[in-house]
N, C-alpha and C positions, 0 to 999 in steps of 0.2 A: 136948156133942154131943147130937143130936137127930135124929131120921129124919123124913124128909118127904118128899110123895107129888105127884106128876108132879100139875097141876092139869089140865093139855088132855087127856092119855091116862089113863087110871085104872087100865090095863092095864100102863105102866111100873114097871120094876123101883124101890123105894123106896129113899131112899137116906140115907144119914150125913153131916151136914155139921155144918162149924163155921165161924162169923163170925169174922175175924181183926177185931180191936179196935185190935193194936197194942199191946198191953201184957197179952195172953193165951199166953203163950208156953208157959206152962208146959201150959193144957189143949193148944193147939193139937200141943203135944209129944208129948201123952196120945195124943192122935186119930191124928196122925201115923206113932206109933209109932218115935220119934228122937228126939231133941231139935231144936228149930226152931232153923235159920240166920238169923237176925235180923242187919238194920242199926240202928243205933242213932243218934238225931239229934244226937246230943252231950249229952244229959239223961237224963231215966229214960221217957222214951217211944220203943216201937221203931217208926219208920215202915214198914217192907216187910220181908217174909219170904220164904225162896224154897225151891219145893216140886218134887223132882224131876218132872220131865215123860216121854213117849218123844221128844219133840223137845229135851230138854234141863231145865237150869233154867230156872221161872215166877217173876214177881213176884209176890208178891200185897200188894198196899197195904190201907192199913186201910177196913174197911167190906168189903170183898170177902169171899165165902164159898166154903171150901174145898169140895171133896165127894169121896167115896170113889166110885170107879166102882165096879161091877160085876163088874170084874176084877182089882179091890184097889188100882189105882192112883188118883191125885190128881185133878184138875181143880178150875178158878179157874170163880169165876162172878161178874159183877157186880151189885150189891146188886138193882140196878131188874131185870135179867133175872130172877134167884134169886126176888124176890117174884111175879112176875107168872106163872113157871112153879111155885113148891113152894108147899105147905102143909103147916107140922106134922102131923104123925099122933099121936095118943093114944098112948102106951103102958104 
């Protein structure tokens, strides 16, 4: 887990996210504060997780980055949005 900083606004709340991998279940547990609902492909690699939403349960496939809103709940981002809006922050 790592926090990073809105790149267009600089005035945006920072926020906590973590890259789903697919075989990070156990940080993404950490982050999540549960344990992750994992599909399994028939091997030892998980393809999709799914992270409560207010509109219900979200996919999140590997390469997608989860993020903590501001209000403590979830949000999916995809990898190409997540880069071209966050930047790590130092801490």
């Amino acid at each position: 887990m790592a926090v990073y900083r809105n790149k267009t606004d600089k005035n945006f709340v920072d926020v906590e996210a973590v890259r789903w991998l697919g075989n990070n279940e156990t940080e993404m547990g950490r982050f999540l504060g549960w344990p992750a609902q994992v599909n399994v492909d028939g091997g030892d690699f998980l393809v999709s997780l799914f992270i409560p939403t207010p509109r219900g349960p979200k996919e999140v496939k590997p390469g997608d980055w989860v993020i903590e809103t501001f209000l403590g709940g979830f949000r999916v981002c995809k990898p190409d949005v997540f880069d071209a809006t966050y930047e790590e922050v130092e801490t």
